[in-house]
N, C-alpha and C positions, 0 to 999 in steps of 0.2 A: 594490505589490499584495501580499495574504498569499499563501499559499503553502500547498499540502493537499498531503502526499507521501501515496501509494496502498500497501498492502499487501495483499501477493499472499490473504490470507484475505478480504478484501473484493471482490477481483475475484472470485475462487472463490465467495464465500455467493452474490455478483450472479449468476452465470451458474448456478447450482445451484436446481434448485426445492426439492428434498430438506434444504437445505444448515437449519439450526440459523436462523442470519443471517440468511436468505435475508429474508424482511422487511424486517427493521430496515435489512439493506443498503439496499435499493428505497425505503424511509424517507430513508435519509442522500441518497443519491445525487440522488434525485429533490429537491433543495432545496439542491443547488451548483450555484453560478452559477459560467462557467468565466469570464464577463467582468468577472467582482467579483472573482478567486482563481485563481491558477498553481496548477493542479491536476497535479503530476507523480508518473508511476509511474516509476521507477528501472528501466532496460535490465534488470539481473538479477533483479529483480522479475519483468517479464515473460516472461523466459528460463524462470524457475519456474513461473510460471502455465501455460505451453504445456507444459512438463513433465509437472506433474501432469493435467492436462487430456487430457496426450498417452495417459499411463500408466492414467488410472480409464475415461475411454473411447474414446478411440482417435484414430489421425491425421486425420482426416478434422475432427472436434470441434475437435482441437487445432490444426490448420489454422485452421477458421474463428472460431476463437478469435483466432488469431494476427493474421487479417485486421481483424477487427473494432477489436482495440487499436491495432493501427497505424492505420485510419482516421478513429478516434475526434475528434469535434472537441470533447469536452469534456475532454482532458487533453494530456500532452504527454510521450513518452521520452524521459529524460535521463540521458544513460551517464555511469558513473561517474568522477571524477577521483582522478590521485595522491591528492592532497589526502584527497578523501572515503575513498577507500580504507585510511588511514593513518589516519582518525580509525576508518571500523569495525573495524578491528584493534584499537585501545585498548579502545572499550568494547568489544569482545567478551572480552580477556583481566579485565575486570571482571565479569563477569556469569557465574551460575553455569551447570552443566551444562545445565538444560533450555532455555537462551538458545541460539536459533537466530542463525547468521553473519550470513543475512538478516536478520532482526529489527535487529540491531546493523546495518547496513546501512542498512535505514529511518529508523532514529533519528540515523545520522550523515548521510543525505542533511537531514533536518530541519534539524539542525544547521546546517548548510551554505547552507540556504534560510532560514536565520533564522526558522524557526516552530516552534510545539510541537504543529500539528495534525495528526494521521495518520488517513487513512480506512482502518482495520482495528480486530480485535476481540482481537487478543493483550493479556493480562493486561500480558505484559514492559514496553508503554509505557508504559501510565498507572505504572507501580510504576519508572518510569525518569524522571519528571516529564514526560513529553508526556500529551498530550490524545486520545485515543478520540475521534475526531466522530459528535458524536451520542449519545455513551454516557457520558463523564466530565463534558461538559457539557451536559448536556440543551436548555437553555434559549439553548444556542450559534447564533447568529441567522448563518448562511451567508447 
């Protein structure tokens, strides 16, 4: 089965009406099958999500943020191993300043699930050979 690792800008456009993404999110999202594709958001992934959530409107938000990803039946939290940890370490010492730890994070849980598909909209992936779903391949049949 493929593999779609989740980045915290995609859950963020999804739960943002304001948010740029906010469509295209609802685009991508609405045309994954989670019984076709291991859809996983990475633990610190959503450690960030609740953060930011927590911080732009309040605990309450970030609460119910938090419950909704946990009960989620179209993806799955998978906390990080030595292993993966040890690979985002490398690439993050490859990648310039404006490369976020997380980012390098997402790209090494990829790695790790053997796929190059991320559902988020940072530049850093696709310019790192993974795929943008929904945006570097458009015509990408989920």
């Amino acid at each position: 089965m493929d593999s779609i690792i989740i980045d915290s800008s995609a859950v963020i456009s999804l739960g943002t009406v304001s948010d740029s993404n906010y469509a295209k999110a609802k685009e991508i999202s609405s045309q994954i099958r989670p019984d076709e594709r291991l859809v996983i958001l990475p633990g610190e992934i959503f450690t960030e999500i609740i953060n930011v959530v927590g911080k732009k409107v309040g605990h309450d938000a970030a609460n119910k943020q938090a419950e909704k990803l946990i009960s989620s039946k179209t993806w799955v939290i998978e906390e990080t191993t030595s292993a993966i940890r040890k690979s985002t370490i490398k690439k993050f010492k490859k990648q310039p300043k404006s490369v976020s730890f997380t980012d390098c994070l997402v790209m090494a849980f990829a790695d790790e699930f053997a796929t190059k598909l991320i559902f988020g909209f940072d530049e850093t992936f696709r310019k790192n050979g993974y795929l943008r779903l929904g945006i570097d391949k458009e015509g990408l049949k989920l």
